[in-house]
C-alpha positions as CSV (number, residue, x, y, z in Angstrom):
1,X,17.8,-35.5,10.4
2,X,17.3,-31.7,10.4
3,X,15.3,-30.3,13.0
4,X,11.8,-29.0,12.5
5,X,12.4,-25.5,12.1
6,X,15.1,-26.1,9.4
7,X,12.5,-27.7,7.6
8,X,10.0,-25.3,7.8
9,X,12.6,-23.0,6.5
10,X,13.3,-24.8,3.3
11,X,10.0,-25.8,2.9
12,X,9.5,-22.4,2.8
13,X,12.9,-21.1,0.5
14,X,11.0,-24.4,-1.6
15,X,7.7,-22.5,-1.6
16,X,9.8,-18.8,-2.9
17,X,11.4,-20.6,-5.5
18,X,8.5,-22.6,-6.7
19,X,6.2,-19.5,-7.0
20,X,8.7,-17.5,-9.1
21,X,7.8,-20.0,-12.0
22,X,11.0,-19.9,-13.6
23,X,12.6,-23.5,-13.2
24,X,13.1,-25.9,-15.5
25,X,10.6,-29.0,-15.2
26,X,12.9,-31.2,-14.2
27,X,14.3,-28.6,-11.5
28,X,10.6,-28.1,-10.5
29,X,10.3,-32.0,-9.7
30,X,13.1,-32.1,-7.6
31,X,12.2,-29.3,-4.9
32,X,8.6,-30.6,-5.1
33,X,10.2,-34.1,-3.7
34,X,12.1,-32.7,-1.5
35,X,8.9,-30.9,0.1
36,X,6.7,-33.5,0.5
37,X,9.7,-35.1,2.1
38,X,10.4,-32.4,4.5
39,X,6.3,-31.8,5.0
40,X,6.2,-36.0,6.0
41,X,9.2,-35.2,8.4
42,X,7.5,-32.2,10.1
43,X,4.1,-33.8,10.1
44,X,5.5,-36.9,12.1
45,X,7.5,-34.8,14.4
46,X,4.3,-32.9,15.4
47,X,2.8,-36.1,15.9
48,X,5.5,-37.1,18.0
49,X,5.4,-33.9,20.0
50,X,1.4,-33.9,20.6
51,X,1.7,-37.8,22.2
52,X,4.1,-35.7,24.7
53,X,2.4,-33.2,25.4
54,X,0.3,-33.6,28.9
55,X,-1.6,-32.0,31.0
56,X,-2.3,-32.0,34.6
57,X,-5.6,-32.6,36.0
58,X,-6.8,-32.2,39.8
59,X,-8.5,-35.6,41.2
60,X,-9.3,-36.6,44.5
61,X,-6.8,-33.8,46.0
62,X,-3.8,-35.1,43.7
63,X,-2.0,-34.0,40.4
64,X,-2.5,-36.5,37.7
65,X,-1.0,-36.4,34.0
66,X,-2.9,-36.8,31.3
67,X,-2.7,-36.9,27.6
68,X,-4.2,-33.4,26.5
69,X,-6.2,-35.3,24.0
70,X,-8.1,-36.9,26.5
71,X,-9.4,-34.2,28.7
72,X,-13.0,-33.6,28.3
73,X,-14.9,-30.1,28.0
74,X,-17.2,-31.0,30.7
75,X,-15.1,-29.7,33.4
C-alpha cells in the first residue's frame, strides 16, 4: 500500500491531468477511480493517525494521556 504522501502526489499528478481536459472518456474514468481510491486510502489513514494522536493532561500532580479529541476547552 503506498504511503500517504505518495498518494497525495498522484492524487495531485491526477488532479494536473484531469484539468487539462484533453483525455479520452474512457481515460478520464480510469484516473477518476483511481482518485477516489487513493482519497478513501488517505482519508482512513488520517483517521488512523488522529486515534493516535494524544495528549497529555496534568491531574492530581501526574501526567495522564489522553485522546486529543477528548480534552475540553474549559481548562
Amino acid at each position: 500500500m503506498p504511503k500517504f504522501e505518495e498518494c497525495l502526489q498522484r492524487l495531485e499528478a491526477i488532479v494536473k491531468e484531469m484539468e487539462k481536459g484533453d483525455l479520452p472518456l474512457e481515460q478520464s474514468l480510469k484516473l477518476f477511480e483511481e482518485g477516489v481510491a487513493l482519497s478513501s486510502s488517505c482519508r482512513k489513514e488520517l483517521e488512523e493517525a488522529e486515534g493516535k494522536i494524544e495528549i497529555l493532561t496534568k491531574q492530581n500532580g501526574k501526567l495522564h494521556p489522553e485522546a486529543f479529541g477528548d480534552r475540553s476547552d474549559s481548562d
